[in-house]
N, C-alpha and C positions, 0 to 999 in steps of 0.2 A: 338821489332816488335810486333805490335798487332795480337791474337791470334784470330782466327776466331772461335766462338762457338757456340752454342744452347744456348738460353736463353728458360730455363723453367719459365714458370709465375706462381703463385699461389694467386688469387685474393682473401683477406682477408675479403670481404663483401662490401656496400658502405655506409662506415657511415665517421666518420669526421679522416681525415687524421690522422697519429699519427706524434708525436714531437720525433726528433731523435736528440741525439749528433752529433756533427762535430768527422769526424775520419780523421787524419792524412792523406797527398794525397798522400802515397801510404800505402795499408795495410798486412804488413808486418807480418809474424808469431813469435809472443814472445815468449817464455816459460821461465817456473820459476820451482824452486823444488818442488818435491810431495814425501815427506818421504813416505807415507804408502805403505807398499808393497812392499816396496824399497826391491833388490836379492843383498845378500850380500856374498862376496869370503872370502877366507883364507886371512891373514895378512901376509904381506911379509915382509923380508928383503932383503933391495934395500943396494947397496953400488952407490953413484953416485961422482964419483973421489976418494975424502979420506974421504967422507961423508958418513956413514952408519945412514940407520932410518927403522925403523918401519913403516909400511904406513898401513890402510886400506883399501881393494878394493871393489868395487860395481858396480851392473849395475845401473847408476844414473836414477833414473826418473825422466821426469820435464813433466807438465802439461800445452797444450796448452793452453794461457790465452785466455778468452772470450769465450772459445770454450762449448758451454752448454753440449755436450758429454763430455765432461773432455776429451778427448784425450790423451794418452800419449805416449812420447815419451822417448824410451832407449837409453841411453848413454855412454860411456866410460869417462873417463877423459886425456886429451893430454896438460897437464900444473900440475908440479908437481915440489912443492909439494903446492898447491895453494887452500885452504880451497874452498867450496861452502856455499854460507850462502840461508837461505832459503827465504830471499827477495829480491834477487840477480835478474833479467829479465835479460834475454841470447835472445839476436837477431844477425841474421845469418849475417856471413860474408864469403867474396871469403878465398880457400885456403889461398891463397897467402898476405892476412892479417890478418894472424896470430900475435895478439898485444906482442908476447916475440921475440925482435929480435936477442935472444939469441940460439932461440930452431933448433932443427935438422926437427921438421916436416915440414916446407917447403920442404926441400930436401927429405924427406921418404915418404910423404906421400901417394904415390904410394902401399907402403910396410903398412901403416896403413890400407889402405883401404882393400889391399887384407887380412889381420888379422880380419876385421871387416867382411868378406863376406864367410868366412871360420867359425866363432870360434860362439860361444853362445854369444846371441842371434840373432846372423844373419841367424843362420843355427839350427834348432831344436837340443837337445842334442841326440838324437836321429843319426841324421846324422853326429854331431861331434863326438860322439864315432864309429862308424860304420867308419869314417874317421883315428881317431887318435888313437885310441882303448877304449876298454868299460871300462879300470879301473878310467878313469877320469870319477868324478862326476862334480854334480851342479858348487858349492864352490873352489871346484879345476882348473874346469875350467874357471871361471871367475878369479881365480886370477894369471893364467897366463896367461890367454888372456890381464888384464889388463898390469901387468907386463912386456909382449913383446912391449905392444904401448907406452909404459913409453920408453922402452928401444930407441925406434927408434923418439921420440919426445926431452928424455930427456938424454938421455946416459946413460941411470940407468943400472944398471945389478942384476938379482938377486943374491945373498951370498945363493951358494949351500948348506954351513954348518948347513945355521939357517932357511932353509923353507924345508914345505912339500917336499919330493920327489916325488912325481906323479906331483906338483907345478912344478916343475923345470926341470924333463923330459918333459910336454908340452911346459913350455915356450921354453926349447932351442929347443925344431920343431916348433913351429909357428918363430920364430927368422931365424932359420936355412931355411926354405919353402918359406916364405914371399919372394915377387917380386912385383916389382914396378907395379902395375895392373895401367893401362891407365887412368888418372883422366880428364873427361870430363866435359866439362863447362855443370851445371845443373841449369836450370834459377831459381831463388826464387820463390817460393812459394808469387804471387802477382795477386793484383784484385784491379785494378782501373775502375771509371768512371768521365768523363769529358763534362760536369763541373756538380760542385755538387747540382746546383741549377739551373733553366731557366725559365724565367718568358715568358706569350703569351698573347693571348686574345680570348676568345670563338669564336668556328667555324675554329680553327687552328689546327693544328700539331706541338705540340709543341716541339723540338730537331732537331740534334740528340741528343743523351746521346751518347757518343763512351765509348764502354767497350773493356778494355785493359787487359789482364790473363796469368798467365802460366799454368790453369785449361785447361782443356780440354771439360768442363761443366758449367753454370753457370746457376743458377738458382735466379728469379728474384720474388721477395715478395711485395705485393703490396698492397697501404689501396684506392680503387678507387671511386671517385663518382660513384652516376647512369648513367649509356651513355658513362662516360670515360673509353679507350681501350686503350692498348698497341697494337702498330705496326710499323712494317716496313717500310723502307724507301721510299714505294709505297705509304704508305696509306692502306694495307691486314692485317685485325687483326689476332694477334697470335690464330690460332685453338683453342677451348676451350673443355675440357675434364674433366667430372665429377668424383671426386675422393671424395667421402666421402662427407664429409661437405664444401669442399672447391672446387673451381674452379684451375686446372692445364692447361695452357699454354705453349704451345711447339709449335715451328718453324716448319712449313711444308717445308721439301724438303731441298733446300740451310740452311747449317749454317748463322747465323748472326752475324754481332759484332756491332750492333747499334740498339736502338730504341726511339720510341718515342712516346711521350701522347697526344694521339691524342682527342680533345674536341669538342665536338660536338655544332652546331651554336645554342645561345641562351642559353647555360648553364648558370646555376647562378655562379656568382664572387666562387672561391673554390680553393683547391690543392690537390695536391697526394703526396703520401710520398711512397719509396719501399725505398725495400733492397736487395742488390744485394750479391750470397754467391757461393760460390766456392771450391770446395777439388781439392789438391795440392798434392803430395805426396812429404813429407821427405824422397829421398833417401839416402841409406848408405852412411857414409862416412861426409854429413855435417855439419859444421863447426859452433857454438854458442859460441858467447861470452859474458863473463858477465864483466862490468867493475864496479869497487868497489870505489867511488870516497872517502868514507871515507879512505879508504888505499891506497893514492898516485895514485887512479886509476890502480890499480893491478888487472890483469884481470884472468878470471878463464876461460878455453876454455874446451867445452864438445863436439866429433864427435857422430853424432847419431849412433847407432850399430843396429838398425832392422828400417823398410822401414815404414814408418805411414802417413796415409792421413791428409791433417791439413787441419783446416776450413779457409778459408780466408771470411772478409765481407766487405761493405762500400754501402753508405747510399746514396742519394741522394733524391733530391724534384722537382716539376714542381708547380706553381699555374697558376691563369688568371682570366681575369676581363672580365665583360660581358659589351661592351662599350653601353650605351643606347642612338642612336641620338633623339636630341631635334626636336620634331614637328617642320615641317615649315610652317609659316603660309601662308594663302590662299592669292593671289596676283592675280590682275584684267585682265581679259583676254586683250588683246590687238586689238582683233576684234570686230566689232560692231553685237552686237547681231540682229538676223532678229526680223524686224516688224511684233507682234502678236497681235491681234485685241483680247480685253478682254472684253466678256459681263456681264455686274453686271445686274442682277436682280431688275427689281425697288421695291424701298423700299415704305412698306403701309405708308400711310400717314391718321395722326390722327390732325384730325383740331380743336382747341379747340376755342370759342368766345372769342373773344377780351373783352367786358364784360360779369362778373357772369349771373346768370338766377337771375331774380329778386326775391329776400326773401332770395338769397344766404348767405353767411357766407363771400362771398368776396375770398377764401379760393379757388387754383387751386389744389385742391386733387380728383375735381368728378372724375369718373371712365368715359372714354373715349371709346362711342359703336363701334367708325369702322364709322359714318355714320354722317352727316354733316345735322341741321334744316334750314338753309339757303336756300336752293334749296327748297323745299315745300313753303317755306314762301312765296317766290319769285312769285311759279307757285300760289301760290295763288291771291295774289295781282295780278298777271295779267288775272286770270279766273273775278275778281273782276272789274277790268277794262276795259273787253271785255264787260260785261254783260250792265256794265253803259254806254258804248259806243250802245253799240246795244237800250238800252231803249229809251238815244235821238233821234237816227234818229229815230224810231218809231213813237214817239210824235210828230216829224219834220213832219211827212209826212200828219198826222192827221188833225195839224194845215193848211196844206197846201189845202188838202181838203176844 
């Protein structure tokens, strides 16, 4: 059932999205061993049937992979006598598959758990002695604390003759105390998003993304263009809050378990890349298994013994294209345009003779005044004509005389 959360945002600047591995679709918490540091108990003697050995005990530590805090997490061992090798990956499984279908913890583990919620380091040594009394140290009591979860996993018992006695007075009380404490379904430690990828086009909303957790928290990382936002299933961008060098996003009001990338119209072709992170907590009592295919697939089972948040991640992207339509071109109106009356201007007119001027060159390059010798010529010739016309009748009238 999807968890309903806060998605915190932390916008990483806007430059070019970053490239991320594929991560498995669902992402699960691995661990593996981390000798240093490792808290080491007394060595016991086990008898288990007619079988007597020697064992070493330890709080095992394994280190959450991937996790940049290193994380760790403390463990017991409940499969014995079953080496752990240190490139061994333990990922979690229900009680109730448990890979030895030999062993007594399916039926005890009621009785493990409450060993684990009582004894070091479930409970400060502090309050495990103040509990069982102060002469139990460190070493002592890790190795009966180990020692009782052997007993109720594997039938072990310790050989009173050949161990510490302060060893063997707590183990037989935490054996003797131990009650089946109530084992409640604890969901894994998980953080998915769906789907890991979703293509759109500028001016969209691109999702949803559904985030799916058994966090309580999720906080979302992000490499965004300029203008692109994360938001809600409205369209309301996540509130933004100045932290330092960075931008944080958090959900105003209502929890969410969806978002989405919202691109603003006209964006250039681009994508986004986040990463989605999460803490979990490993409570007491959980169950890791490591299987060893070199050896038949012999598996080596660790219950966690103190409560540790584990980082859970997974990745996902969005891009989009910025579609450009092609011009249309211009197409003839269908109406008849009204009748405009356009006046032109008359144009000067430069009248050049039909023949050069005499002595010319023949050559139509002279420079043209504006003004036309025709007309003077004209009004000459008929000043010329009047005059001889008026001289005759004069002499007509003379002679007549």
């Amino acid at each position: 059932m999807a968890s309903r959360l806060r998605i915190g945002t932390a916008l990483l600047g806007a430059t070019a999205a970053l490239a991320f591995s594929a991560l498995p679709a669902s992402a699960d918490v691995v661990i593996r061993p981390d000798r240093g540091g490792q808290e080491d108990g007394l060595r016991v003697h086990l008898v288990n049937g007619t079988h007597h050995h020697e064992q070493g005990t330890s709080v095992i530590k394994l280190r959450i992979e991937d996790d940049a805090e290193r994380s760790n997490v403390l463990t017991y061992c409940v499969e014995l006598p079953t080496p752990l090798e240190d490139r061994d990956a333990l990922k979690e499984v229900p009680w109730d598959k448990h890979p030895n279908p030999n062993t007594k913890f399916k039926v005890n583990a009621g009785k493990v758990l409450w060993i684990l919620t009582n004894s070091y380091p479930g409970q400060s040594m502090d309050k495990v002695q103040a509990k069982f009394g102060k002469q139990f140290d460190k070493k002592e009591t890790i190795a009966a604390t180990q020692a009782a979860i052997w007993h109720f996993s594997d039938e072990a018992e310790l050989d009173p003759d050949k161990n510490n006695a302060d060893v063997v007075k707590l183990y037989e009380r935490l054996v003797k105390d131990a009650t089946a404490n109530e084992i409640k379904e604890q969901p894994k430690p998980t953080l998915d998003v769906e789907p890991a990828s979703q293509s759109g086009k500028s001016g969209e909303k691109i999702g949803p993304f559904k985030v799916t957790t058994t966090a309580s928290e999720v906080k979302l990382t992000a490499n965004l263009p300029e203008g692109v936002t994360i938001t809600d299933a409205q369209g309301n961008p996540l509130a933004v809050q100045k932290q330092g060098d960075k931008l944080a996003v958090q959900a105003a009001g209502e929890k969410v378990s969806e978002f989405f990338v919202n691109v603003p119209a006209n964006a250039p072709t681009g994508n986004a890349s986040f990463k989605l992170s999460a803490e979990a907590e490993l409570a007491i009592g959980r169950l890791f298994v490591a299987h060893n295919k070199d050896k038949d697939d012999v598996a080596q089972s660790l219950v966690v013994a103190q409560p540790q948040k584990a980082k859970v991640e997974k990745e996902a992207k969005a891009d989009w294209k910025l579609e450009v339509k092609p011009s249309e071109p211009t197409t003839p109106s269908s109406t008849q345009p009204s009748a405009t009356t356009t006046t032109t201007p008359p144009a000067t007119t430069s009248t050049t003779p039909a023949n050069p001027a005499p002595g010319g060159s023949g050559d139509d390059d002279l420079a043209s005044t504006g003004a036309s010798i025709l007309w003077p010529l004209i009004g000459g010739l008929v000043l010329v004509g009047g005059g001889a016309a008026a001289l005759f009748m004069v002499r007509r009238k003379k002679a007549g005389a």
